[in-house]
C-alpha positions in Angstrom: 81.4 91.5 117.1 82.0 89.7 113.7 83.0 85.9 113.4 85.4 85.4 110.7 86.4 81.8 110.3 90.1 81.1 109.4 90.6 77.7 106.8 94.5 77.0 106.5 96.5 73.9 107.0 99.7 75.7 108.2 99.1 75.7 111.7 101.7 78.5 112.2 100.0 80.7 110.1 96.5 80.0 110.6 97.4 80.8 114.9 99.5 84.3 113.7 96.8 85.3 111.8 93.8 84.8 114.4 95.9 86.7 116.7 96.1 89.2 114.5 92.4 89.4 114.0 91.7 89.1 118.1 93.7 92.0 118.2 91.3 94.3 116.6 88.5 93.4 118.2 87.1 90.0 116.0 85.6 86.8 116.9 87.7 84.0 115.2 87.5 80.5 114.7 90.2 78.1 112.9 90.1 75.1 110.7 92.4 72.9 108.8 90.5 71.6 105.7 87.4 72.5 104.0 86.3 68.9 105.4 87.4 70.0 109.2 85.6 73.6 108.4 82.0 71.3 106.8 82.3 69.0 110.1 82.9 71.5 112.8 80.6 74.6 111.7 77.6 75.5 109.2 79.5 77.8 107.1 76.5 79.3 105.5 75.2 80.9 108.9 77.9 80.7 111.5 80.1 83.6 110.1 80.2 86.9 108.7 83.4 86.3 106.8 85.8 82.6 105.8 89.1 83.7 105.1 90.2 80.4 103.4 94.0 79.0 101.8 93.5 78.2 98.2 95.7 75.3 98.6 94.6 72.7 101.4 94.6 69.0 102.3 91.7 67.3 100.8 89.0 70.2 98.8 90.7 73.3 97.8 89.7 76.1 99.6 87.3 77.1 96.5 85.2 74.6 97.6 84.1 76.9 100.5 82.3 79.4 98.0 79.5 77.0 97.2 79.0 75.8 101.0 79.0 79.2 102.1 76.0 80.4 101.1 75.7 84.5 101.3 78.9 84.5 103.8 81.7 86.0 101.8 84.5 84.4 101.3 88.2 86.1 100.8 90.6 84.0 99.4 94.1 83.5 100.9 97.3 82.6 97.8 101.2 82.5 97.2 102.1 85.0 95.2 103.4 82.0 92.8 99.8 81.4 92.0 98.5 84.5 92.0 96.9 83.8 89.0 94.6 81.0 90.3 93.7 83.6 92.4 91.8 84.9 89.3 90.0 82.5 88.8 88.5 82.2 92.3 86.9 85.2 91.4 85.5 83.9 88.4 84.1 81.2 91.1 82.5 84.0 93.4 84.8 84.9 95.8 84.5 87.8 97.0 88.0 88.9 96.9 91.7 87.3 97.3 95.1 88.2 99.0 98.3 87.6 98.2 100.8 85.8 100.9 103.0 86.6 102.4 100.1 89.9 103.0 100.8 93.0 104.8 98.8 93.4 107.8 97.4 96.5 107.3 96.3 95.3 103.7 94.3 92.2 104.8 92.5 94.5 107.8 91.6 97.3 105.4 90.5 94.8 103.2 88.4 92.8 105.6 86.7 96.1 106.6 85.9 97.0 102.6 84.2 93.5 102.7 82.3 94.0 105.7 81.5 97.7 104.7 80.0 95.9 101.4 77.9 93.5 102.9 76.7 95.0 105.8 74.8 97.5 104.0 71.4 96.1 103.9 71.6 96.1 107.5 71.4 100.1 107.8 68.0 99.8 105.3 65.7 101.1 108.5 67.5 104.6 109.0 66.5 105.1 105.3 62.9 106.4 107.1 64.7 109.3 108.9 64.4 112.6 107.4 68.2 113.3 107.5 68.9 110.3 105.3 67.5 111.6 102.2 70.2 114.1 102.5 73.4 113.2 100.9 76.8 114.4 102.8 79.9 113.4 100.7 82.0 113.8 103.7 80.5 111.5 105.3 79.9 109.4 103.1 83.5 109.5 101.8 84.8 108.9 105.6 82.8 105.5 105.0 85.4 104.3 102.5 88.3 105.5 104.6 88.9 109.3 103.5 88.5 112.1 105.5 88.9 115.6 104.5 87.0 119.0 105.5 88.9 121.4 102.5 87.2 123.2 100.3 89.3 120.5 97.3 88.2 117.5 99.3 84.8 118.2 99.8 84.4 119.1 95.8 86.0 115.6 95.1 83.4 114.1 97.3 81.1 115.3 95.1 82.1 114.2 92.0 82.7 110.8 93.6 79.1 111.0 94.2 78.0 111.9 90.7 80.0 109.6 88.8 79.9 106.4 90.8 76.4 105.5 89.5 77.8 105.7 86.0 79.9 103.4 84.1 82.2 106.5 82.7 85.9 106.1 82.5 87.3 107.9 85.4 90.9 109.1 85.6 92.5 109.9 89.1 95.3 112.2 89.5 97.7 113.1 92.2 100.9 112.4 93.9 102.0 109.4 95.3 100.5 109.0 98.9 97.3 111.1 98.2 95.1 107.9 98.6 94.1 107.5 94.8 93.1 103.7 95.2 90.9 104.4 98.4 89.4 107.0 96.1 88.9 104.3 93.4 87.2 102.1 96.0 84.9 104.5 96.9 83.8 105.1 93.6 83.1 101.3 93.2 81.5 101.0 96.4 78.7 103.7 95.5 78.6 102.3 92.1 75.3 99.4 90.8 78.6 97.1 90.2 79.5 97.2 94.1 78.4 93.8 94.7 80.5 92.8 92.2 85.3 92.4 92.2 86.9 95.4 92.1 90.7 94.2 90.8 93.2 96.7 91.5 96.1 96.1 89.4 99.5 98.3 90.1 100.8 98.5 86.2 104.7 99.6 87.2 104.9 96.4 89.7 104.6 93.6 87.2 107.4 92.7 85.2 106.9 94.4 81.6 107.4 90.8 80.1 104.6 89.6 82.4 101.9 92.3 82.1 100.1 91.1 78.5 99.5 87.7 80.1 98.6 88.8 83.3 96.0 91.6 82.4 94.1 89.6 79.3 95.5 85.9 80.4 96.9 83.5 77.6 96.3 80.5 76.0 98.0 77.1 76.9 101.2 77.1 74.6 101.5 80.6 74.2 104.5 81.2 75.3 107.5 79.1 77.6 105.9 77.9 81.0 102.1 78.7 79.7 101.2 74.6 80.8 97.2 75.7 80.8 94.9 78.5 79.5 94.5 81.6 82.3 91.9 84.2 82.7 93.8 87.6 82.8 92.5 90.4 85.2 90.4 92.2 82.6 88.3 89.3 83.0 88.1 88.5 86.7 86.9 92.2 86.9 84.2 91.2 84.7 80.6 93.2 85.5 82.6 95.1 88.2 85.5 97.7 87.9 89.1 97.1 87.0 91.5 100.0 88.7 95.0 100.0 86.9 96.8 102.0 89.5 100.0 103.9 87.8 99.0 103.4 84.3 101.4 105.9 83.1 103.8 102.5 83.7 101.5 100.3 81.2 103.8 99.6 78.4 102.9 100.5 74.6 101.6 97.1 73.6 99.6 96.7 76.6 98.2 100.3 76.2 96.8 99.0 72.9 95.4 96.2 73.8 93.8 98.0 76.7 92.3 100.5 74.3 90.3 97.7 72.7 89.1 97.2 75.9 87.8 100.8 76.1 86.9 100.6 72.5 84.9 97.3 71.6 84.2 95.9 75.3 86.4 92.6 74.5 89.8 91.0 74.9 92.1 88.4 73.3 94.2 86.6 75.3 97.4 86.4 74.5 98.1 83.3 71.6 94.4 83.7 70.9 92.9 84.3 67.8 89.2 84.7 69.1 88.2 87.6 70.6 85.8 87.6 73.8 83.6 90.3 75.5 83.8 91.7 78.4 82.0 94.5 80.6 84.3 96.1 82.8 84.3 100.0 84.7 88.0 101.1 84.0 89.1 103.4 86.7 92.9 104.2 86.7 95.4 106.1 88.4 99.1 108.3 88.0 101.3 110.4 89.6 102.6 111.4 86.0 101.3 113.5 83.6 99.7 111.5 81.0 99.3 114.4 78.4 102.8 115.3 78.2 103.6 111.9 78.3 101.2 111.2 75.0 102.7 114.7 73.3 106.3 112.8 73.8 105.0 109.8 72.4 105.3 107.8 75.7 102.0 107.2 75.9 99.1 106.5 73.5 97.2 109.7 73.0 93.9 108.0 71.7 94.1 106.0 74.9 94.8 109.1 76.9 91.9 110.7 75.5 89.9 107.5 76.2 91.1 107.5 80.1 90.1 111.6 80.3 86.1 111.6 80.3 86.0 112.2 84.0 89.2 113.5 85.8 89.7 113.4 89.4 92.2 115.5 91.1 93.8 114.8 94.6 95.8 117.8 96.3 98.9 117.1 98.1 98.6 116.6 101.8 100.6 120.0 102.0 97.5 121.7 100.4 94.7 120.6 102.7 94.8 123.6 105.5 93.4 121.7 108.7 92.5 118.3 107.3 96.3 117.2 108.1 95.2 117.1 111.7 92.3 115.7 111.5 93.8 113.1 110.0 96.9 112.6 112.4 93.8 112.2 114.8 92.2 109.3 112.9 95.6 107.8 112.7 96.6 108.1 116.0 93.2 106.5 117.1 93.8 103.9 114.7 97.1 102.9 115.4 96.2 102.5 119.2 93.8 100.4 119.1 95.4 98.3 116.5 98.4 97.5 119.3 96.1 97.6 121.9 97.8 100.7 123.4 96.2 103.6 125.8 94.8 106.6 123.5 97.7 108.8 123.1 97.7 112.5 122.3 99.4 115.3 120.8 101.4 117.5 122.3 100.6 121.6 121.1 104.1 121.7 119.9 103.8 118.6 117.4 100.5 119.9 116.3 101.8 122.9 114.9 104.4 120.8 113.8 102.2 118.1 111.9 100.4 121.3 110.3 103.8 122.9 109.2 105.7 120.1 107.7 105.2 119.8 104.1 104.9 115.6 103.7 106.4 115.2 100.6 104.8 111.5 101.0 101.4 112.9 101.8 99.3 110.8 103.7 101.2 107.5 103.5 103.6 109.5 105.2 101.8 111.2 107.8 100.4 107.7 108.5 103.7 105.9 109.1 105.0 108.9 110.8 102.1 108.5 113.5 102.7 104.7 113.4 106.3 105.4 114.2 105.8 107.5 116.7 103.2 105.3 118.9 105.8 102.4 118.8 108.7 104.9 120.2 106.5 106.9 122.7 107.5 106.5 126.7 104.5 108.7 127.4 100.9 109.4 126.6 101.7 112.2 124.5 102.9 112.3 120.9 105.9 114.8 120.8 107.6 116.6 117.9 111.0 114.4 118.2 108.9 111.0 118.0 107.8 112.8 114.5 110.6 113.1 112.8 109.7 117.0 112.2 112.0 119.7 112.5 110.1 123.4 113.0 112.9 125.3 112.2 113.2 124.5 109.0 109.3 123.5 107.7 108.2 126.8 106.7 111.1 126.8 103.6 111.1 123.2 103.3 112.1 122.2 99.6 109.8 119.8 97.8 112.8 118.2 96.2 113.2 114.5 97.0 116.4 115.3 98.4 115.4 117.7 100.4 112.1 116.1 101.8 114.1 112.8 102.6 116.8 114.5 104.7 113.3 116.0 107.0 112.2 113.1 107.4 113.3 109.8 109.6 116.4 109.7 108.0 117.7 106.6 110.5 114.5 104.0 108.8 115.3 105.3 105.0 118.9 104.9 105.2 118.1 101.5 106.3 116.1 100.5 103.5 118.3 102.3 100.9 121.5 100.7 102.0 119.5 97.0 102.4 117.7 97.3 99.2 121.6 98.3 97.4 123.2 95.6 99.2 121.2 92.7 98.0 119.3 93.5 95.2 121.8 92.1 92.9 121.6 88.5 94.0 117.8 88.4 95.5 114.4 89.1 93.9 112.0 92.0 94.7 110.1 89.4 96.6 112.7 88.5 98.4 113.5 92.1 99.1 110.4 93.0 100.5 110.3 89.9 102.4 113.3 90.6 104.3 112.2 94.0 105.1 109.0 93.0 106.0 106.6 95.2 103.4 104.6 94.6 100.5 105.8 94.5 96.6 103.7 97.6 96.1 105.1 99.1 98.9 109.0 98.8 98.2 108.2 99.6 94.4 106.8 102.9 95.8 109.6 103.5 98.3 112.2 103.1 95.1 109.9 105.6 93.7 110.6 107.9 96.2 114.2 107.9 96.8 115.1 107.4 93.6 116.8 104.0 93.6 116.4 102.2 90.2 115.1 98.4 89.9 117.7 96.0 89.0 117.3 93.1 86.7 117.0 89.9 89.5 119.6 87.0 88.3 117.1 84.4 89.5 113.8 84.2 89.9 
């Protein structure tokens, strides 16, 4: 069972989260200070993983990286200072999480860390005959996809031959399809895997923001720029940089970003100097990038620069008999995550899982499974906890319209009518922290159901 050891001066939080981390099925110990941590335990060989506050009493937590030894360390900040987060990385952390964090996103990214790291581990089945033989699948199901079609299994393989190179890949599909998890695996199975992989979502920083935030700034550059900051470009520096809906990236940005491509160097902004960098540029749309460059809403040379190697991810709709081995995973997954008896399907919500159309793919599928463990009375998963309708699958519209009134209509009205009510007079941080999500995740819900962002009036 892996130790993780939890360093955060907020007693509140430092108890919810070692619950959280009991829960699925790891050892954890607590402290309050880097001091407490340096007096109680020897970081360097005690743990498998410090998940440490980057603001504490005393040391900041960024004094754990150079007591911890090889023990990765994943650093814990405010969204405020997500930027100092950048520079953590710059210090050798191994990765960093904004707060307030999504539970899911911190588990799935304490199991990337531990996927990285306990690699070497696996060295003697190297010696077995069967080892020399390379099965995407598998492989893939390492990095958390799983998928048996004939499309899947040819992505796989193109995973495999390009992650050893340093070539530009570009990822397309719809939302929901799991383009960042294909990203990951890419980096994973890369030579830079021991290095950050930054995953940057382009459409959820403010357009204002994203220059600074992307190739930092100097001090002076602009109002409320007190001190010089890295950008993103550089705390991906020797590993891989993943701009998730890049079809978002503003003009100016988009050239900036082709220097990158270009020259291998930045300028930050208010800088006059220029500075190299070597960075793998993986990015990601739902869009279509060369209609967008034909309309002049995005840079063709840059599109053209993104294109050397194109990934494509089919629709969950378009994957025959992978949609149920995935409800499978999920429901296995969800279980153990609230500690519940494994639950099953019933026949009818099978066929129902593999006639419904999931507009949202398998973002969907997985909150629809999620959903339905929470509401079950039984051990069996039936077609009402779902969500899914028979009757009316087989024509089922792909219109957004359409696809919403199939699906849990009682949790989106919800959010729609909560996210028009108050989005005047609160911020999207706010939002999503009142209805308990991520940024990313109530951008992507606005996405979907087609409610615009509104200006905040306060930040």
């Amino acid at each position: 069972m892996k130790h993780i050891l939890v360093v955060e001066d907020e007693s509140v939080i430092r108890a919810a989260l070692g619950r959280l981390l009991e829960r699925n099925k790891y050892t954890v110990s607590e402290a309050e200070s880097v001091d407490d941590a340096t007096k109680q335990y020897d970081l360097a060989n005690d743990f498998d993983l410090i998940i440490s506050d980057l603001r504490l009493p005393g040391a900041p937590g960024t004094d754990i990286i150079n007591l911890s030894g090889t023990t990765p360390v994943l650093i814990m900040t405010s969204y405020a200072s997500l930027r100092s987060a950048v520079d953590t990385m710059k210090l050798g952390a191994v990765d960093y999480i904004a707060k307030p964090f999504d539970n899911d996103e911190l588990l799935d990214t304490i199991k990337g860390i531990f996927s990285k790291h306990t690699k070497p581990q696996n060295a003697q089945q190297s010696s077995t005959p069967s080892s020399n033989t390379t099965n995407p699948e598998i492989e893939a199901q390492n990095n958390g996809i799983i998928g048996q079609c004939e499309e899947m299994q040819t992505l796989f393989k193109r995973v495999n031959k390009v992650a050893p190179t340093d070539s530009t890949v570009l990822i397309l599909g719809e939302s929901g399809t799991g383009k960042e998890l294909v990203a990951r695996a890419i980096h994973e199975s890369s030579q830079r895997a021991d290095k950050p992989m930054v995953s940057v979502n382009c459409a959820a920083i403010p357009e204002t923001l994203i220059e600074s935030e992307l190739f930092g700034h100097e001090k002076g550059a602009f109002t409320g720029a007190t001190a010089a900051r890295h950008g993103l470009v550089e705390a991906a520096d020797g590993g891989t940089l993943f701009l998730d809906e890049i079809g978002e990236l503003p003009l100016e940005a988009q050239a900036r970003l082709l220097r990158v491509l270009q020259e291998g160097e930045i300028r930050r902004v208010g800088s006059v100097q220029s500075q190299k960098v070597d960075v793998r540029l993986v990015a990601a749309t739902h869009r279509q990038l060369k209609q967008l460059a034909q309309s002049g809403e995005f840079r063709e040379d840059l599109y053209y620069r993104l294109n050397v190697i194109q990934l494509n991810l089919p629709p969950l709709r378009e994957r025959g008999s992978d949609v149920v081995d995935l409800a499978k995973y999920f429901l296995a997954k969800v279980c153990e995550k609230m500690s519940k008896e494994q639950l099953h399907f019933s026949p009818e919500s099978l066929y129902a899982i593999q006639q419904y159309n999931w507009p949202g793919n398998v973002r969907e599928l997985e909150n629809a499974i999620e959903r339905s463990v929470i509401l079950a009375d039984h051990h069996l998963i039936t077609t009402d906890l779902l969500g899914i309708e028979l009757n009316e699958k087989s024509n089922q519209s792909r219109t957004r319209q359409e696809g919403k009134a199939e699906t849990d209509l009682t949790l989106e009205d919800y959010f729609q009518n909560f996210v028009l009510e108050h989005q005047e007079h609160m911020t999207e941080t706010e939002l999503a922290q009142r209805l308990g999500i991520s940024r990313k995740c109530l951008w992507e819900r606005r996405q979907r159901l087609g409610i615009p962002r509104q200006k905040a009036t306060s930040n």
